[in-house]
C-alpha positions as CSV (number, residue, x, y, z in Angstrom):
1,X,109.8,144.7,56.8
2,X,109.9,141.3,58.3
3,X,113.8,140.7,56.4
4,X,115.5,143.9,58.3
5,X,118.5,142.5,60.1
6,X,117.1,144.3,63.2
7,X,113.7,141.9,63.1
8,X,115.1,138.7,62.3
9,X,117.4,136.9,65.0
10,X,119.3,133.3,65.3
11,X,117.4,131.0,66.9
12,X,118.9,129.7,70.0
13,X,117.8,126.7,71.7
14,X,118.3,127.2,75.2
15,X,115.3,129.5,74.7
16,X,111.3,128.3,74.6
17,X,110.1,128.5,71.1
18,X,106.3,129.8,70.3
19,X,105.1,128.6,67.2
20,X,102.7,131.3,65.1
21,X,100.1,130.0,62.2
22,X,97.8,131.6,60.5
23,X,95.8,129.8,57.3
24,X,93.2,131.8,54.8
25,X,91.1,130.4,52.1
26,X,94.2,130.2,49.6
27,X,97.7,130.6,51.8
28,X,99.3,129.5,54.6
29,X,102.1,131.0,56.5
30,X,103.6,131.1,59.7
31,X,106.6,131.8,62.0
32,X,108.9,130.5,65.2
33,X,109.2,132.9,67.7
34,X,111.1,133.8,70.5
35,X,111.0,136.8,73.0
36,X,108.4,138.1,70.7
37,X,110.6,138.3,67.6
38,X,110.5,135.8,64.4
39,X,112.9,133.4,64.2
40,X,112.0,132.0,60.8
41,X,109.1,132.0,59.2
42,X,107.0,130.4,56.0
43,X,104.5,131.5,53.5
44,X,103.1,129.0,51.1
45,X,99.9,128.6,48.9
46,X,97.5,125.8,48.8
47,X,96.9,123.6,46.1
48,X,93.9,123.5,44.1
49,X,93.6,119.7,46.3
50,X,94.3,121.2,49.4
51,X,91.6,123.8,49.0
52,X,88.6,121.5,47.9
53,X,89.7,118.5,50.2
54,X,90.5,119.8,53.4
55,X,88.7,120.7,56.3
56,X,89.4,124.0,58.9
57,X,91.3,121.5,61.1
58,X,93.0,119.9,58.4
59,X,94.3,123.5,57.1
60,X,95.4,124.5,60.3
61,X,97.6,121.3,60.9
62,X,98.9,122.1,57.8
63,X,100.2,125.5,58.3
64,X,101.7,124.0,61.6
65,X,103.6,121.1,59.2
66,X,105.3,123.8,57.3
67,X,106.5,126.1,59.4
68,X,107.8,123.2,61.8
69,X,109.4,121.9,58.4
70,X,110.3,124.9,56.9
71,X,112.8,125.9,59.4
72,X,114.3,122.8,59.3
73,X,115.0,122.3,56.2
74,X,114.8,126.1,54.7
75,X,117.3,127.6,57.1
76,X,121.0,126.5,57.3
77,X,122.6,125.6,60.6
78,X,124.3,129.4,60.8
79,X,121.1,130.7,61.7
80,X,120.4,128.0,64.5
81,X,123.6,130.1,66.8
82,X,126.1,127.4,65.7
83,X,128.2,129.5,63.5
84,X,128.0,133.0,64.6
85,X,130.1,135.4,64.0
């Protein structure tokens, strides 16, 4: 499971950051990785808007838009390695 302490780790910033998106016909979701482990990640489900008005590309951005806000404003500054214990 994705919220084991044993998947999850603090993001540290002195590492290079891969950024992981994935979009289907009615979610969104996504994750910041590094050394091939999650970071944070986002799920989300599109609007009835987003669904009829956007295009493939348009989707995709927005999967990228989420999870880059997501972690900003989602996770709090302990889990970006400023407060560890």
């Amino acid at each position: 499971m994705i919220t084991n302490v044993s998947v999850l780790q603090y993001f540290d910033s002195a590492k290079s950051v891969i950024l992981q998106v994935d979009a289907s016909d009615d979610g969104l979701g996504g994750a910041l990785m590094q050394c091939n482990r999650p970071g944070a990640y986002t799920l989300s489900t599109m609007t009835k808007l987003q669904k009829e008005n956007y295009g493939q590309i348009e989707i995709g951005c927005l999967a990228i838009v989420n999870v880059l806000l997501g972690s900003v404003v989602i996770w709090p500054p302990v889990h970006y390695n400023r407060n560890r214990p």
